[in-house]
Structure formats: structure tokens, C-alpha cells
C-alpha positions, 0 to 999 in steps of 0.5 A: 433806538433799534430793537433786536440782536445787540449787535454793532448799535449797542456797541457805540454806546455808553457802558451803562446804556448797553448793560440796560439794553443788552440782548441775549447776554452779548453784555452782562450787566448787573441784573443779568450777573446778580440773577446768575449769583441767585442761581449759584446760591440756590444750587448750592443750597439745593445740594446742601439739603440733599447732603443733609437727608442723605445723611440723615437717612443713614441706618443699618440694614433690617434683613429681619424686618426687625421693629427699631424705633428711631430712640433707638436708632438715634441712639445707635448712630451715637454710641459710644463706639466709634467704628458702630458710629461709622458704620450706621453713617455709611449703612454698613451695620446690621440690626441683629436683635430688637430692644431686649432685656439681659446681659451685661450693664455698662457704666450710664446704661439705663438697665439692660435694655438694649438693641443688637447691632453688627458694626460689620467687625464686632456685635454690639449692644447699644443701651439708653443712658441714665438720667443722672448729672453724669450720665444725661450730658455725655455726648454718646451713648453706652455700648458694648462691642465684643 
């Protein structure tokens, strides 16, 4: 057998000796279509992860250097208000305060520790929840945006 380009030789052969002995991808045979597969696969999976830390690095912007624990920055990627949750997932809210005492206590706060945070629309107070049956299972946490 002549070894080389598979050119005219390869072509006067049986399917399945030409897709074993094919060269330079003149013939795609099934490793060559299964390796190609295996590629897809893993680019896809390598974008999905790079989606996923994009998104898991969302935050609010800290021109103050303010110290904001991630409890608390968890916490405000989940509260209760909607447009604050976008915001944060898009990096368009602003810490305008670190965890502080005072103000007013919504229903499932945990006292009136809480941080301060702009959505870009409203202020908002972001609060931890309390340990109770009807509180601890809600999906968000308290805030207030005034």
C-alpha cells in the first residue's frame, strides 16, 4: 500500500478501508468525526464556565472602598426588590454605606443591621433575614428602596 496524500489510491478502495487510512481529512471517518465531536463539546463547556464566573463576579460598584463582606453581598444580589437584583447582576448598583445600625425594620429583617446600596433608580437598605419558619425559607432577602 502507498502511503502519502489519499489521493486517486484511496479512492478505489472500500468505504471502510478509506475511512482507517484517509489522510489530511480527504475522508472523515469516524475517529476523525468523534474527535471533532469531543471539540464541540469542550468549547461549549469552556464557554459555559466562562458565562458562569462572569456572572458569579457581578457586583456593585465600590468608589469608596467600602468593606462589604460577600454574606453581604449575597445577600444583596438576592433581595427582595427586583430592579436591586438586576442591577447587581449587570454591575450597575453602587454601595453607598457598609453594614450599619438604624432605620426603619421590614417584616423578616434580623434588626436593623443593614447595607446601603443605589439600584441606579432608588436607595436601598438590604437587611439579613430572620431565623424563623417563615422567614429562613424565602427565596430573597428583606430590603427597602425608597
Amino acid at each position: 500500500m502507498t502511503y502519502g496524500t489519499a489521493g486517486p489510491i484511496l479512492l478505489n478502495l472500500p468505504s471502510s478501508v478509506r475511512q482507517k487510512t484517509a489522510r489530511s481529512g480527504e475522508e472523515q471517518g469516524p475517529m476523525i468525526a468523534s474527535y471533532r465531536k469531543a471539540l464541540a463539546v469542550a468549547a461549549l463547556a469552556a464557554a459555559a464556565i466562562c458565562t458562569a464566573a462572569a456572572s458569579a463576579e457581578a457586583a456593585c460598584l465600590n468608589p469608596d472602598t467600602l468593606n462589604i463582606s460577600s454574606a453581604w453581598r449575597r445577600r444583596t444580589a438576592n433581595a427582595d426588590n427586583q430592579t436591586l437584583r438586576d442591577a447587581y447582576a449587570n454591575d450597575t448598583c453602587t454601595w453607598i454605606a457598609a453594614p450599619h445600625e438604624g432605620g426603619h425594620r421590614p417584616a423578616c429583617a434580623a434588626g436593623t443591621l443593614h447595607v446601603t446600596v443605589s439600584n441606579g433608580v432608588r436607595t436601598c437598605h438590604v437587611f439579613r433575614k430572620q431565623n424563623t419558619p417563615a422567614c429562613r425559607n424565602m427565596d430573597y432577602f428583606p430590603a427597602t428602596c425608597l
